[in-house]
Biopython code that builds the backbone (N, CA, C, O; Angstrom):
import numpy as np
from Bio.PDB.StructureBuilder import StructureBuilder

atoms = [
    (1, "UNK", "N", (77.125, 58.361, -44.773)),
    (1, "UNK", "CA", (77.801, 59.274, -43.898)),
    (1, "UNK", "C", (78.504, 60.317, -44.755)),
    (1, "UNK", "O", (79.224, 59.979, -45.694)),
    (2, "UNK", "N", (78.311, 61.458, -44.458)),
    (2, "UNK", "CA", (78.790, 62.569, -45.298)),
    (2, "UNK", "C", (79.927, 63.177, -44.341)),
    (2, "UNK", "O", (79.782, 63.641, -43.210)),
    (3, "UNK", "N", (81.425, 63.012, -45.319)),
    (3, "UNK", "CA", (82.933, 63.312, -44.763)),
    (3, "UNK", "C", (83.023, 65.014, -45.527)),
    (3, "UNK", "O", (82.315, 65.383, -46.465)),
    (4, "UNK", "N", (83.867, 65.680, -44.969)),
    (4, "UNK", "CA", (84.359, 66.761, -45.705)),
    (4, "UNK", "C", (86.039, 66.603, -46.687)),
    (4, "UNK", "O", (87.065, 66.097, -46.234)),
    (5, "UNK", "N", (85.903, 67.063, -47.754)),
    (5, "UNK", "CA", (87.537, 66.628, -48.253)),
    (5, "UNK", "C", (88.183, 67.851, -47.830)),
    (5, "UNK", "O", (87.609, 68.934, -47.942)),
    (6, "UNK", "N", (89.517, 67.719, -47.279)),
    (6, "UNK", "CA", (90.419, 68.125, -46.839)),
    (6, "UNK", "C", (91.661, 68.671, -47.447)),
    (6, "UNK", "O", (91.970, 67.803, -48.263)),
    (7, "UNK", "N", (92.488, 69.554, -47.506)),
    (7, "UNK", "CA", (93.537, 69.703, -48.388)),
    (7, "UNK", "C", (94.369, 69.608, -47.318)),
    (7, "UNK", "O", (94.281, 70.156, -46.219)),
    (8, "UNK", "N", (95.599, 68.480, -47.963)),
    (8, "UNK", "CA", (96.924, 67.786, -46.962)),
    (8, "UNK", "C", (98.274, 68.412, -47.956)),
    (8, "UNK", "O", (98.760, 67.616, -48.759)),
    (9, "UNK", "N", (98.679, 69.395, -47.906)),
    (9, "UNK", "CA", (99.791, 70.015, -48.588)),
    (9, "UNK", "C", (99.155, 70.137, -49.922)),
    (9, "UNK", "O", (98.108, 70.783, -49.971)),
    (10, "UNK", "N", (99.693, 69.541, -51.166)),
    (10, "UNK", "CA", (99.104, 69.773, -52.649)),
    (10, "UNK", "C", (97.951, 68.849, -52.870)),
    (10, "UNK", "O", (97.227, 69.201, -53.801)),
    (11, "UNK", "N", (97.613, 67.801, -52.276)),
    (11, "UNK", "CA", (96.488, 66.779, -52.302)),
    (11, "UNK", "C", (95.330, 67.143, -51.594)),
    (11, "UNK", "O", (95.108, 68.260, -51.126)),
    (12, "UNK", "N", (94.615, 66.174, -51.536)),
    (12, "UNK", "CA", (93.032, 66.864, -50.854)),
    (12, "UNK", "C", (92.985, 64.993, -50.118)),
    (12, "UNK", "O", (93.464, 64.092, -50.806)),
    (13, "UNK", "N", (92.463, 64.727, -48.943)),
    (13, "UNK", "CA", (91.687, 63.860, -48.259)),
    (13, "UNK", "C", (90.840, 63.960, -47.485)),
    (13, "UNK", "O", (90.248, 65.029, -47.330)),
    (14, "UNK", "N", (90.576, 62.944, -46.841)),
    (14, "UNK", "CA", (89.184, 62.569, -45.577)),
    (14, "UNK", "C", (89.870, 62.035, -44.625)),
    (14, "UNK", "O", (90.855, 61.326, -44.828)),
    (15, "UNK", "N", (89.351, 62.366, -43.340)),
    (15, "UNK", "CA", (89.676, 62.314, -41.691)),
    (15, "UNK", "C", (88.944, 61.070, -41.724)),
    (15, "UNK", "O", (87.910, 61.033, -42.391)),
    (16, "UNK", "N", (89.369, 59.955, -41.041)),
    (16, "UNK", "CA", (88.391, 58.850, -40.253)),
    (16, "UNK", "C", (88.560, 59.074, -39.118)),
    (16, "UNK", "O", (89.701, 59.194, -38.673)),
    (17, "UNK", "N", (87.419, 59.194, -38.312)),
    (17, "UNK", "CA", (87.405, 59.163, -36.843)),
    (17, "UNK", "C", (88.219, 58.100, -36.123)),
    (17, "UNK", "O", (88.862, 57.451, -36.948)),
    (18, "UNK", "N", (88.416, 57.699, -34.887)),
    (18, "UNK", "CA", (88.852, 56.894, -33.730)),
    (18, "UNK", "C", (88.121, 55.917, -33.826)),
    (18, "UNK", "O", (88.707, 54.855, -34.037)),
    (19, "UNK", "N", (86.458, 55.874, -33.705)),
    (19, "UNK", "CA", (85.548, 54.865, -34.177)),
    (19, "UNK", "C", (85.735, 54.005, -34.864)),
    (19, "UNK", "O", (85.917, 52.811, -34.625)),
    (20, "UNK", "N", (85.675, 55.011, -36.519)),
    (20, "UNK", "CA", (85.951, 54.085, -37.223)),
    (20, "UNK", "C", (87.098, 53.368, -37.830)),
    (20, "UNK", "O", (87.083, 52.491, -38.694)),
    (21, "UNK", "N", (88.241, 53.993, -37.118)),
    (21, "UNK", "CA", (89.439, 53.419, -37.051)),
    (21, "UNK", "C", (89.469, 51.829, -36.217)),
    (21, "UNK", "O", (90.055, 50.867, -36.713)),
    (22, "UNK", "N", (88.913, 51.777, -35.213)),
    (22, "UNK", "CA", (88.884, 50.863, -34.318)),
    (22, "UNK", "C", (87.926, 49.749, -34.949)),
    (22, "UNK", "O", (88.236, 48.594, -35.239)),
    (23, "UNK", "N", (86.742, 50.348, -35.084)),
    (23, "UNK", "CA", (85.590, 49.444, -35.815)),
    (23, "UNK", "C", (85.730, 48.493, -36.673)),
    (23, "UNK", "O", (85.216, 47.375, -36.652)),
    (24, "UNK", "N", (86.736, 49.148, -37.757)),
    (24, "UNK", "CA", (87.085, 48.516, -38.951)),
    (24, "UNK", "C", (88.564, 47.718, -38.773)),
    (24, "UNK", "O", (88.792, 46.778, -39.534)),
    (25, "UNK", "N", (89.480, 48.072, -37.845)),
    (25, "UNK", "CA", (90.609, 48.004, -37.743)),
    (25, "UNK", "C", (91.988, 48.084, -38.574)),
    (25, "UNK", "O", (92.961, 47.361, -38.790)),
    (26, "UNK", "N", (91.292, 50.023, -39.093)),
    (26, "UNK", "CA", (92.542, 50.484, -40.022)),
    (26, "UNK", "C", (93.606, 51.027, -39.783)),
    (26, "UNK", "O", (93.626, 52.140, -39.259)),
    (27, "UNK", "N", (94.713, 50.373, -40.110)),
    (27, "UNK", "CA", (95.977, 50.535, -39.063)),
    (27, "UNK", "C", (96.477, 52.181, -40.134)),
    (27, "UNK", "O", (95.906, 53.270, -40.196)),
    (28, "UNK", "N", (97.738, 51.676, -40.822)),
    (28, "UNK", "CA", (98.283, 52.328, -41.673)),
    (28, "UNK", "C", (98.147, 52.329, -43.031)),
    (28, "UNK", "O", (98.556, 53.216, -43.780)),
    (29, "UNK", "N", (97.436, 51.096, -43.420)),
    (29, "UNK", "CA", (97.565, 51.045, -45.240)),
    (29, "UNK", "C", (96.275, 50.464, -45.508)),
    (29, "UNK", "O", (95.828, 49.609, -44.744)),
    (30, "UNK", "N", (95.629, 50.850, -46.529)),
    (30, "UNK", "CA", (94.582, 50.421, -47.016)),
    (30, "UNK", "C", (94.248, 49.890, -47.996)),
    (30, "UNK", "O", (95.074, 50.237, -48.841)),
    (31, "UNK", "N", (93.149, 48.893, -48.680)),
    (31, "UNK", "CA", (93.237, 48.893, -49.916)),
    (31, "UNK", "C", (92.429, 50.242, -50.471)),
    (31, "UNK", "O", (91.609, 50.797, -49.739)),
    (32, "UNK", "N", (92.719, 50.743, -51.843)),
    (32, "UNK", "CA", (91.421, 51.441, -52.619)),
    (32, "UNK", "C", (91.508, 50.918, -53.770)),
    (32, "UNK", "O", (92.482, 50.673, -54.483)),
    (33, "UNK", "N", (89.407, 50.623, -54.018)),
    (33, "UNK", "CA", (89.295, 50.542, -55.151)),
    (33, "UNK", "C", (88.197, 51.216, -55.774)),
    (33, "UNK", "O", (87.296, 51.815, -55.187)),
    (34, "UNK", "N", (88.336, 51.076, -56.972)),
    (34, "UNK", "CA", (87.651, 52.214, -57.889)),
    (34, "UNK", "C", (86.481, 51.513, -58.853)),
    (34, "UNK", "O", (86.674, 51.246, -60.039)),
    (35, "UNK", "N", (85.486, 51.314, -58.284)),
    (35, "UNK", "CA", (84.524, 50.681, -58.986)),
    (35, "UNK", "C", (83.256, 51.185, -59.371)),
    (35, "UNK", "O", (82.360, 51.391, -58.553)),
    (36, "UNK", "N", (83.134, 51.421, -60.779)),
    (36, "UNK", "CA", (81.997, 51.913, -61.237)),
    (36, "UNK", "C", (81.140, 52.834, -60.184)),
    (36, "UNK", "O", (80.228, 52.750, -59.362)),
    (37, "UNK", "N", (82.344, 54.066, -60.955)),
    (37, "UNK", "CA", (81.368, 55.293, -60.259)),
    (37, "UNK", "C", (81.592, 55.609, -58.365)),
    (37, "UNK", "O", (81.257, 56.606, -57.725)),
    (38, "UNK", "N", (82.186, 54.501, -57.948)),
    (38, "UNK", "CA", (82.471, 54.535, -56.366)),
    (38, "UNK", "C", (84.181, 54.537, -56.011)),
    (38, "UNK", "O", (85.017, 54.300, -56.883)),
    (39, "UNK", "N", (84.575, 54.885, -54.398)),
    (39, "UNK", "CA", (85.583, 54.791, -53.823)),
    (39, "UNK", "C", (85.203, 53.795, -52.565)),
    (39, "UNK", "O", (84.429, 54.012, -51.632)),
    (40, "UNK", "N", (86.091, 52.504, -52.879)),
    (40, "UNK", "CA", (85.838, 51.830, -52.112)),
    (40, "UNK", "C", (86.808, 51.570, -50.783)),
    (40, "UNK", "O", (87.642, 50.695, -51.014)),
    (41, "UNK", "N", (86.874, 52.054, -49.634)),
    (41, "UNK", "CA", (88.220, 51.888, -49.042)),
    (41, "UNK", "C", (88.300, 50.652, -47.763)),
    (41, "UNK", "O", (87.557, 50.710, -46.784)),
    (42, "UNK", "N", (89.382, 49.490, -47.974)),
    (42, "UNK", "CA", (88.928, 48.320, -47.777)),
    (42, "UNK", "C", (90.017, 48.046, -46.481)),
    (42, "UNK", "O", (91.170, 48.215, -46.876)),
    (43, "UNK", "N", (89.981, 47.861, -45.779)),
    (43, "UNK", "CA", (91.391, 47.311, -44.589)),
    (43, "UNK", "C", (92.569, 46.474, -44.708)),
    (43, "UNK", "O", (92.284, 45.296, -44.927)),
    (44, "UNK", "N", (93.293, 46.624, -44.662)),
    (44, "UNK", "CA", (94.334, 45.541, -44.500)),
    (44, "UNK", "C", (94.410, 44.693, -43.529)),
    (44, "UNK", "O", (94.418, 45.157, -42.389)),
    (45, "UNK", "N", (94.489, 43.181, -43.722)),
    (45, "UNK", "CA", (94.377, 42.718, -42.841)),
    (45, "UNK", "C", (95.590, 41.669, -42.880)),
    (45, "UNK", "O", (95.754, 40.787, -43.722)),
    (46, "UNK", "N", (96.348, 41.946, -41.852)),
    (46, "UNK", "CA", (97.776, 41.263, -41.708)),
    (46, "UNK", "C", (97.529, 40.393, -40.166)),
    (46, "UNK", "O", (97.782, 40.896, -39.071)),
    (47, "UNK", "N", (97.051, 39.167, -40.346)),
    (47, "UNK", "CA", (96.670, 38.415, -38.963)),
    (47, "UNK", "C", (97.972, 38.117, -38.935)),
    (47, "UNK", "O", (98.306, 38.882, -38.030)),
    (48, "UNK", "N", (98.849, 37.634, -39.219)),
    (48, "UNK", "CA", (100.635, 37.026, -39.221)),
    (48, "UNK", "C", (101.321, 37.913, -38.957)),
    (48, "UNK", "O", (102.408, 37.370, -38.757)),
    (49, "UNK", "N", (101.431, 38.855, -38.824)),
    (49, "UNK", "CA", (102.334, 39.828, -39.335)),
    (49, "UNK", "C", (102.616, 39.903, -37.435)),
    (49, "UNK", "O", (101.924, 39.903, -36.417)),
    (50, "UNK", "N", (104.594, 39.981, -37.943)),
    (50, "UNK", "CA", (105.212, 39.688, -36.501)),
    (50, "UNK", "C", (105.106, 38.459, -36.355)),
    (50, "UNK", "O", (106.181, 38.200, -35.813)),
    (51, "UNK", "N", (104.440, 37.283, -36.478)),
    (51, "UNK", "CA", (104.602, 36.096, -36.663)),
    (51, "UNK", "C", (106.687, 35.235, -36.671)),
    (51, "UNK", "O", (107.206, 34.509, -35.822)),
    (52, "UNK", "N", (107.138, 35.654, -37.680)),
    (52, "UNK", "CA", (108.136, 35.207, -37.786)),
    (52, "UNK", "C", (109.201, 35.468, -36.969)),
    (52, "UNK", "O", (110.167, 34.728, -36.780)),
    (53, "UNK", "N", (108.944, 36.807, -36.371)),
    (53, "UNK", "CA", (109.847, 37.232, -35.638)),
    (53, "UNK", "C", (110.350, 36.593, -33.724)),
    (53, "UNK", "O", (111.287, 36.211, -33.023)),
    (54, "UNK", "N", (108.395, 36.985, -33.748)),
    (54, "UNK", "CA", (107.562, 35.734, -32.775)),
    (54, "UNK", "C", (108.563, 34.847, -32.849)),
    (54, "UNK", "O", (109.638, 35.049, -32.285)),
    (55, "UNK", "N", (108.362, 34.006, -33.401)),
    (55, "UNK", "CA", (108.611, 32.023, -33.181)),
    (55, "UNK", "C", (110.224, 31.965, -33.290)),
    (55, "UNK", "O", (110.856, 30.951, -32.992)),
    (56, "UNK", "N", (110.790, 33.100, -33.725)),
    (56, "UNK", "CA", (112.453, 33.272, -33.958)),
    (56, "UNK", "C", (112.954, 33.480, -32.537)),
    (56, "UNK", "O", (114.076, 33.115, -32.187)),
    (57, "UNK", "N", (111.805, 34.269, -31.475)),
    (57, "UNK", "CA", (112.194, 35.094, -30.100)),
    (57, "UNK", "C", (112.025, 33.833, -29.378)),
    (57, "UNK", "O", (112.675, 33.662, -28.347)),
    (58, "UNK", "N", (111.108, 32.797, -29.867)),
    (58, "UNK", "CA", (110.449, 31.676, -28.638)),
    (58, "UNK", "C", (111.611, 31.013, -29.226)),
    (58, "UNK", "O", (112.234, 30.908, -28.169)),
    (59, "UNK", "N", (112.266, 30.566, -29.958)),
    (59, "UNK", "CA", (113.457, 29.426, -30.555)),
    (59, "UNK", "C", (114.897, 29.943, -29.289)),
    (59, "UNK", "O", (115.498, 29.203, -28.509)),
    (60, "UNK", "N", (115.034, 31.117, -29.463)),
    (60, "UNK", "CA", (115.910, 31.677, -29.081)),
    (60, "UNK", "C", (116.021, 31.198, -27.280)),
    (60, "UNK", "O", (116.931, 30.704, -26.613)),
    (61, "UNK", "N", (114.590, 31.641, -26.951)),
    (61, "UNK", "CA", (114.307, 30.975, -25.522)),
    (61, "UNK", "C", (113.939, 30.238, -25.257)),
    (61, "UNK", "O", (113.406, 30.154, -24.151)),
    (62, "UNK", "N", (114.013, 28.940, -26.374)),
    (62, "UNK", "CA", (113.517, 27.589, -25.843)),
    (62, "UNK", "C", (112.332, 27.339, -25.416)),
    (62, "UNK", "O", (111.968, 26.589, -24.511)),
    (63, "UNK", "N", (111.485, 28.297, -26.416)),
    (63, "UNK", "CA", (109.793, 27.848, -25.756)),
    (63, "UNK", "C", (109.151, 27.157, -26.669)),
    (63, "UNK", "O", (108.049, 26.673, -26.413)),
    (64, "UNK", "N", (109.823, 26.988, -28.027)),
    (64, "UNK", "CA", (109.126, 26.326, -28.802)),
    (64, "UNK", "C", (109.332, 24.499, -29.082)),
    (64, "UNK", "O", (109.470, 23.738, -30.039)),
    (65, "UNK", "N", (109.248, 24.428, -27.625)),
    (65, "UNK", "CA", (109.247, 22.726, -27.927)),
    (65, "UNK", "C", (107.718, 21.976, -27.491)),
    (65, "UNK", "O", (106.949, 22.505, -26.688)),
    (66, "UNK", "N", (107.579, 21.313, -27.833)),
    (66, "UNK", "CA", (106.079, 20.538, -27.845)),
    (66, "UNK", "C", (105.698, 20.578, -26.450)),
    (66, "UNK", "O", (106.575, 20.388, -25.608)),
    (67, "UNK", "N", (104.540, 20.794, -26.105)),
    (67, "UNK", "CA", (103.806, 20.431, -24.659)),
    (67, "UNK", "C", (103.548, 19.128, -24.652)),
    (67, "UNK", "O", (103.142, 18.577, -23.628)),
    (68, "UNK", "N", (103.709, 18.604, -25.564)),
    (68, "UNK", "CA", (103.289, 16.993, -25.094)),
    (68, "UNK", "C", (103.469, 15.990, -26.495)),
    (68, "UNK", "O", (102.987, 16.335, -27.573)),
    (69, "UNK", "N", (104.170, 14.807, -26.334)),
    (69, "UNK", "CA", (104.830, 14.294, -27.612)),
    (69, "UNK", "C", (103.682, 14.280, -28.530)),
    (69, "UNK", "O", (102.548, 14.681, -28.269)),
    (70, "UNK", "N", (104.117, 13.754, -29.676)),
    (70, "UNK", "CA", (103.574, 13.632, -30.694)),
    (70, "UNK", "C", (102.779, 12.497, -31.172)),
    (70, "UNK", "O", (101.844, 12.485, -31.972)),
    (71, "UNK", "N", (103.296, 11.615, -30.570)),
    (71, "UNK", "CA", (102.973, 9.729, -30.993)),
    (71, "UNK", "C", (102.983, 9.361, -29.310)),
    (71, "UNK", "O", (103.951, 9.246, -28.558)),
    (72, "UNK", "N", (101.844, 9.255, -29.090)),
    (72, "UNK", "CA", (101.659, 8.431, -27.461)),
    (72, "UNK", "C", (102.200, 7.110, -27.530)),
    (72, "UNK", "O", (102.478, 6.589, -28.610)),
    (73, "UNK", "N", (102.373, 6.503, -26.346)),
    (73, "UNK", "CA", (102.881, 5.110, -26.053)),
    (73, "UNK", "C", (102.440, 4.286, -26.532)),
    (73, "UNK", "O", (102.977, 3.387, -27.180)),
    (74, "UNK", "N", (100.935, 4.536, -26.184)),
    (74, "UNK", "CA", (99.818, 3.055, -26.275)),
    (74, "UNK", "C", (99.480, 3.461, -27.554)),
    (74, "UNK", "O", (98.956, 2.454, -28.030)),
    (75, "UNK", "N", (99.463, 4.287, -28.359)),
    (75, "UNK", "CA", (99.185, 4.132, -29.560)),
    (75, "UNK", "C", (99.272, 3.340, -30.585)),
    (75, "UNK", "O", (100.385, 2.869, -30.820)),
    (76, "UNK", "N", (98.399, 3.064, -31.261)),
    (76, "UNK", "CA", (97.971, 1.489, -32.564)),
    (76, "UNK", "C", (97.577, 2.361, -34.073)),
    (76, "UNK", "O", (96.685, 3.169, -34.330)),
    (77, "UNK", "N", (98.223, 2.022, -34.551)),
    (77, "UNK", "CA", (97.801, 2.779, -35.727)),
    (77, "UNK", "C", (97.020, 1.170, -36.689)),
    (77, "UNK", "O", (97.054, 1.236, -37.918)),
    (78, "UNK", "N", (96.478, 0.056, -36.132)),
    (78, "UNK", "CA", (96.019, -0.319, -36.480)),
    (78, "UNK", "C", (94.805, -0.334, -37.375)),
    (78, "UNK", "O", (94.588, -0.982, -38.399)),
    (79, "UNK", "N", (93.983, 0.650, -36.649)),
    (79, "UNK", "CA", (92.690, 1.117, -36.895)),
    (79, "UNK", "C", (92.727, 1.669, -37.647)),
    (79, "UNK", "O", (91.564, 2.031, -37.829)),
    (80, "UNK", "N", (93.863, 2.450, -38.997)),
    (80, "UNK", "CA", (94.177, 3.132, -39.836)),
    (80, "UNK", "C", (94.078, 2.042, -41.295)),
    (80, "UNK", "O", (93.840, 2.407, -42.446)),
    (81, "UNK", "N", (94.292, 0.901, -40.902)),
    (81, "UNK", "CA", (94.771, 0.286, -41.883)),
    (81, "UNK", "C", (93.358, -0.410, -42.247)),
    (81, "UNK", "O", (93.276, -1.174, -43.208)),
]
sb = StructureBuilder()
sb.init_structure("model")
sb.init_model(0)
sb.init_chain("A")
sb.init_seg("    ")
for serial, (resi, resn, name, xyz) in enumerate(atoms, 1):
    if name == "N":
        sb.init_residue(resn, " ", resi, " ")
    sb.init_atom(name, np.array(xyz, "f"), 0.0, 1.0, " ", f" {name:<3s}", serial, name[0])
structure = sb.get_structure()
């Protein structure tokens, strides 16, 4: 795919479309790397991220307690041994 480079104040870049914004799922930061002769530009991928804040908001409202105990009644841990 052939991009045009761009001049952004004193620097020069490339536009990614909506497409391939979505496609790839490039938010704000990217990796780049520079490998023999190429520009490689790679996604960030933050699956956690907001995570902590998450489970801090469910503590707060009491949602983070178990749906269902941990160690059943009838349980034998016989079969372990």
């Amino acid at each position: 795919m052939e991009v045009s480079v761009i001049k952004i104040g004193n620097s020069k870049g490339i536009r990614f479309s909506k497409t391939i914004l979505e496609k790839y799922n490039i938010k704000d930061k990217v990796h780049l790397i520079l490998e023999k002769g190429k520009i490689i530009i790679q996604p960030i991928a933050t699956p956690r991220k907001g995570w902590e804040e998450a489970f801090e908001k469910m503590n707060q409202n009491g949602d983070d307690r178990l749906l269902f105990e941990d160690v059943f009644e009838d349980e034998t841990l016989e079969e372990w041994n």
